[in-house]
C-alpha positions in Angstrom: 14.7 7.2 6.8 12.6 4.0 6.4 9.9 3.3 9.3 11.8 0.6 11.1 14.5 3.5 11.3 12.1 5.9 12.7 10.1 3.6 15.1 14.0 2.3 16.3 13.9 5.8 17.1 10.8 6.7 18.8 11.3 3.8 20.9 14.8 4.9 22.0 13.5 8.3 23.0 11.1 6.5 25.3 8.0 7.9 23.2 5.2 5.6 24.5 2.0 7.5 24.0 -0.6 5.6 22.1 0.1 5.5 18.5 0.3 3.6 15.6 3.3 1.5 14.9 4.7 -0.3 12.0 3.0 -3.5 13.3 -0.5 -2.3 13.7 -0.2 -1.1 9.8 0.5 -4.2 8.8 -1.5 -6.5 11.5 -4.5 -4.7 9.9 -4.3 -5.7 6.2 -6.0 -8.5 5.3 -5.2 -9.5 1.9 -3.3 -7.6 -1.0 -3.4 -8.0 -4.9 -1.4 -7.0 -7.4 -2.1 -6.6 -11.2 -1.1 -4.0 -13.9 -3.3 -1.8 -16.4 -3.0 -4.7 -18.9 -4.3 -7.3 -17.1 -7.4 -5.2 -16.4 -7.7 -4.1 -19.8 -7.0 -7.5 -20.9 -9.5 -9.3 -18.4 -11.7 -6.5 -17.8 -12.1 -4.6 -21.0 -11.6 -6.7 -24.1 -10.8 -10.2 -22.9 -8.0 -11.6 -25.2 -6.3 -8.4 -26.1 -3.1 -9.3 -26.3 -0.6 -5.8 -25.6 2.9 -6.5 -26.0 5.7 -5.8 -23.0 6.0 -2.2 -24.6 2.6 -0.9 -23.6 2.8 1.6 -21.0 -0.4 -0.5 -19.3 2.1 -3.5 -18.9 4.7 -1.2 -17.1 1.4 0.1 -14.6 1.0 -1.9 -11.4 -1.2 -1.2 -8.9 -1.8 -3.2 -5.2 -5.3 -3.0 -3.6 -4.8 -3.7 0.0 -8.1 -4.9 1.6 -8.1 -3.7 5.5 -9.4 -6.3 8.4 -12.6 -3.9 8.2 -13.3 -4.7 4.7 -11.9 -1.1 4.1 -9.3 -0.6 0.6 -6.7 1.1 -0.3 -4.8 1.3 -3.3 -1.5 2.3 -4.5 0.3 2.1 -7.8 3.9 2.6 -9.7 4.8 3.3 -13.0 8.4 3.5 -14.6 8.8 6.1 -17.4 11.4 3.5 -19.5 10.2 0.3 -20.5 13.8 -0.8 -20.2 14.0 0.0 -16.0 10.5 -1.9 -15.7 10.9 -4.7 -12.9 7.1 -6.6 -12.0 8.7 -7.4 -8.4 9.8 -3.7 -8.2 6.5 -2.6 -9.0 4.6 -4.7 -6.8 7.1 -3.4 -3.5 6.7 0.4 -4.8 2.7 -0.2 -5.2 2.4 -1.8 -1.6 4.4 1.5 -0.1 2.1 3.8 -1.6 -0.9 1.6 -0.7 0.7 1.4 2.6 1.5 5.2 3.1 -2.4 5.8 3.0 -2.9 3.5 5.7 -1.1 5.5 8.4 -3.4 8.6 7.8 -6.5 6.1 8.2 -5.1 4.5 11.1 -4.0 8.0 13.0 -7.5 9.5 12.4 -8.8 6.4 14.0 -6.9 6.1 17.2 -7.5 10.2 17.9 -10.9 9.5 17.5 -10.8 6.6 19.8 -8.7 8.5 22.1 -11.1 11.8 21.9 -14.2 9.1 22.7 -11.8 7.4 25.7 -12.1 4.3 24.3 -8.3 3.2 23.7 -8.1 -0.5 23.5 
């Protein structure tokens, strides 16, 4: 079950506490980026290396999400066969991991706002 499945579903149930929706996860990233482990090696490490498409660092993406508060976050996907490597794949399967350690950020920060009583 995706989260536009389960927020369809909290909203049906009438479940209207403060919380953190789909839409405040996403209203509160700023910018993302996406490279793999080659292109850091490649810019980073020993500019001009040139690894071919085989190199498990070409089939390593990773996509830093930077948070409205200047916070990051980062997640990453590999793919065990070169042959079932897809960049666009990557990049959505990065984001969602990225994205999955938003929510935990996000939570701790509304029960601390609403601990302190100041829920916006």
């Amino acid at each position: 079950m995706g989260d536009a499945e389960i927020e369809n579903e909290i909203q049906s149930k009438g479940l209207t506490a403060a919380r953190v929706t789909p839409a405040d996860v996403e209203a509160n990233i700023d910018t993302e980026w996406y490279f793999t482990g080659a292109d850091a090696v490649q810019h980073y490490f020993v500019p001009g290396a040139c690894l071919n498409m085989e190199s498990p660092l070409n089939q390593l993406t990773f996509c830093v999400l930077v948070l409205k508060n200047g916070f990051t976050v980062t997640g990453e996907s590999a793919c065990a066969s070169p042959e079932n490597f897809d960049a666009e794949l990557g990049r959505k399967i990065a984001r969602t991991n990225a994205v999955n350690k938003v929510w935990p950020l996000m939570g701790y920060a509304l029960k601390q706002s609403l601990l302190s009583g100041t829920v916006v």
